[in-house]
C-alpha positions as CSV (number, residue, x, y, z in Angstrom):
1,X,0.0,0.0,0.0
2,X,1.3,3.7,-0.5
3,X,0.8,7.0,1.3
4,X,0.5,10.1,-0.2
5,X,2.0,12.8,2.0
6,X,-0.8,15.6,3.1
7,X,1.4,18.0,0.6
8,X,1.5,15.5,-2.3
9,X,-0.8,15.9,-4.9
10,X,-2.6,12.1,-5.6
11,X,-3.5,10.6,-8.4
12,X,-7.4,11.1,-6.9
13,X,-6.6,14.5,-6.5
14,X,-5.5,15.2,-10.2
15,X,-8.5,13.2,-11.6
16,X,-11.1,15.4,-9.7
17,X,-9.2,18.5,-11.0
18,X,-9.1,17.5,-14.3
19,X,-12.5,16.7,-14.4
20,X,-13.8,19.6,-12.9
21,X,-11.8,21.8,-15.3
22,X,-13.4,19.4,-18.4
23,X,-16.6,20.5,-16.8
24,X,-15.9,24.1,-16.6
25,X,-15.0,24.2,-20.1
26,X,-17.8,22.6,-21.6
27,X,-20.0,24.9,-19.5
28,X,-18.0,27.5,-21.5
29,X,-18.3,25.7,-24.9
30,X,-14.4,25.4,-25.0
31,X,-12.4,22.8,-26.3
32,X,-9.1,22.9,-24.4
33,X,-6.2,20.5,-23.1
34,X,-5.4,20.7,-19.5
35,X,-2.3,20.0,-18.0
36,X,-1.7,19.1,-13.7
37,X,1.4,19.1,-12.7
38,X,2.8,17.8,-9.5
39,X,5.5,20.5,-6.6
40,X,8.2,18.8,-9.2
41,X,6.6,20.2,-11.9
42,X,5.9,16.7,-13.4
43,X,3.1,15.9,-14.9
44,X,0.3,13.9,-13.5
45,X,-2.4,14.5,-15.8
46,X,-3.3,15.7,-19.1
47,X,-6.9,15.8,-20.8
48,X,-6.9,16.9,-24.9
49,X,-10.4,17.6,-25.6
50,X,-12.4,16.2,-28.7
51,X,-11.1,19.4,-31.2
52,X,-8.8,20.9,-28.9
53,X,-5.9,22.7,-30.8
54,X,-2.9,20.5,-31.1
55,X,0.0,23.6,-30.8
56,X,-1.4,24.3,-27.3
57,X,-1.1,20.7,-25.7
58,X,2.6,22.1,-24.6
59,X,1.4,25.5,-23.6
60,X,-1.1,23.8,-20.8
61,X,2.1,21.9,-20.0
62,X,4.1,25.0,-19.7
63,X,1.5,27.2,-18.1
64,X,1.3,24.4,-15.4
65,X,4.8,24.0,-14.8
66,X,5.6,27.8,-15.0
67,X,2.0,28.0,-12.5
68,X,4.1,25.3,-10.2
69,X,7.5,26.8,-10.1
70,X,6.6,30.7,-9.4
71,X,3.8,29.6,-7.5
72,X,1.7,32.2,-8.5
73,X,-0.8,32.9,-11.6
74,X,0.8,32.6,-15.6
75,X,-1.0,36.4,-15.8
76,X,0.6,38.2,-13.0
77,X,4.3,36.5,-14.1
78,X,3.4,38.2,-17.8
79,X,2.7,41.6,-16.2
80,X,5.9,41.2,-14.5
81,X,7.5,40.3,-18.1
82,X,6.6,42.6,-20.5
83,X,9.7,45.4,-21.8
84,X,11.2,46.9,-19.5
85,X,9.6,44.8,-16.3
86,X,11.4,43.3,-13.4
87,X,11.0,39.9,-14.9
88,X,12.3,41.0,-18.8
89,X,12.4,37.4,-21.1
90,X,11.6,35.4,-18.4
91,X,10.2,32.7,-20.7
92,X,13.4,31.8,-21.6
93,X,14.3,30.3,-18.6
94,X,14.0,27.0,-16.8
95,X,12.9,25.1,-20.5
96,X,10.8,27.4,-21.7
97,X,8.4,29.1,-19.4
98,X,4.6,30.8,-20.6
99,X,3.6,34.4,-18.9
100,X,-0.1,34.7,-19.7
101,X,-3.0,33.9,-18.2
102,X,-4.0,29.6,-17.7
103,X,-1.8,28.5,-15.6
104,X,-2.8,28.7,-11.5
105,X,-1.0,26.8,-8.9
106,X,-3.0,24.3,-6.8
107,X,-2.2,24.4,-2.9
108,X,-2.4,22.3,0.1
109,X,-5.2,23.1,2.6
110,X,-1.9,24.4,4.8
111,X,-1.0,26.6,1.8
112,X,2.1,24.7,0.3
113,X,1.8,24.4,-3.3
114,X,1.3,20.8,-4.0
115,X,1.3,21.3,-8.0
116,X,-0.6,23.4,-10.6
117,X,-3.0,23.5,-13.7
118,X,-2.4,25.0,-16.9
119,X,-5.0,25.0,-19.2
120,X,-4.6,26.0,-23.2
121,X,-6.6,26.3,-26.6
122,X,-9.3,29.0,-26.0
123,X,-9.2,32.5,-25.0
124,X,-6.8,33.6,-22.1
125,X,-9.9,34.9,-20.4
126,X,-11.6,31.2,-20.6
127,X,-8.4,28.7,-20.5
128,X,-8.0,30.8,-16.8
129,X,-11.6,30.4,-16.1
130,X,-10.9,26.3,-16.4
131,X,-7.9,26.9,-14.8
132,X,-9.5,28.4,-11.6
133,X,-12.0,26.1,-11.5
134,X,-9.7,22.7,-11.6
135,X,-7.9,25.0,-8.9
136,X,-10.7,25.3,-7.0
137,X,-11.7,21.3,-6.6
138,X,-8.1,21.0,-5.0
139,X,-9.4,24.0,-2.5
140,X,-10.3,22.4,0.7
141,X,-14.2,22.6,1.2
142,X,-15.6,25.1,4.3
């Protein structure tokens, strides 16, 4: 038998994400791929959508990782990026990172981030919409 730690993100744990986030999307009428992303950033699972754009499987991938090893939102790392910001070609660090909005990084119910979600193949303003949402199952509940 094995033991997840409490700040290890389980295989459950992934599959309720990823679900949820397939859910918000087809609320939404998207067809996306969704990455999760373990604290290594490794991935743990992936979901391509019936139609989703093949050129974004590797942005969800990267949105989650770059989610996971900032831990903090793909958006607020792109304000941070942009000419003449703090965080100038950022991207081209640690394998290729991506600074706008989809990737959101999932955290333990003591705060320690645990992995992330990076969702690609719609708008920005939907693929962090999914992402929030598969964020939010990982949340722990009231």
């Amino acid at each position: 038998m094995t033991h997840s730690s409490p700040a290890e993100l389980s295989l459950d744990l992934a599959t309720l994400i990823l679900k949820t986030a397939t859910e918000k999307a087809g609320s939404l009428g998207v067809q996306v791929n969704i990455a999760v992303v373990d604290a290594g950033p490794n991935l743990k699972g992936f979901i391509r959508m019936d139609g989703a754009l093949l050129g974004a499987i590797d942005v969800a991938l990267k949105k989650a990782r770059t989610a996971c090893l900032f831990e903090t939102e793909t958006g607020g790392i792109g304000e941070l990026s942009q000419p003449g910001g703090p965080l100038y070609n950022i991207e081209h660090s640690n394998g290729g990172l991506i600074s706008f909005p989809g990737g959101v990084p999932l955290k333990s119910p003591d705060g320690v981030v645990i992995g992330a979600i990076g969702v690609s193949g719609s708008t920005v303003e939907n693929d962090r919409a999914v992402a929030l949402a598969g964020a939010a199952a990982s949340a722990p509940g009231p």
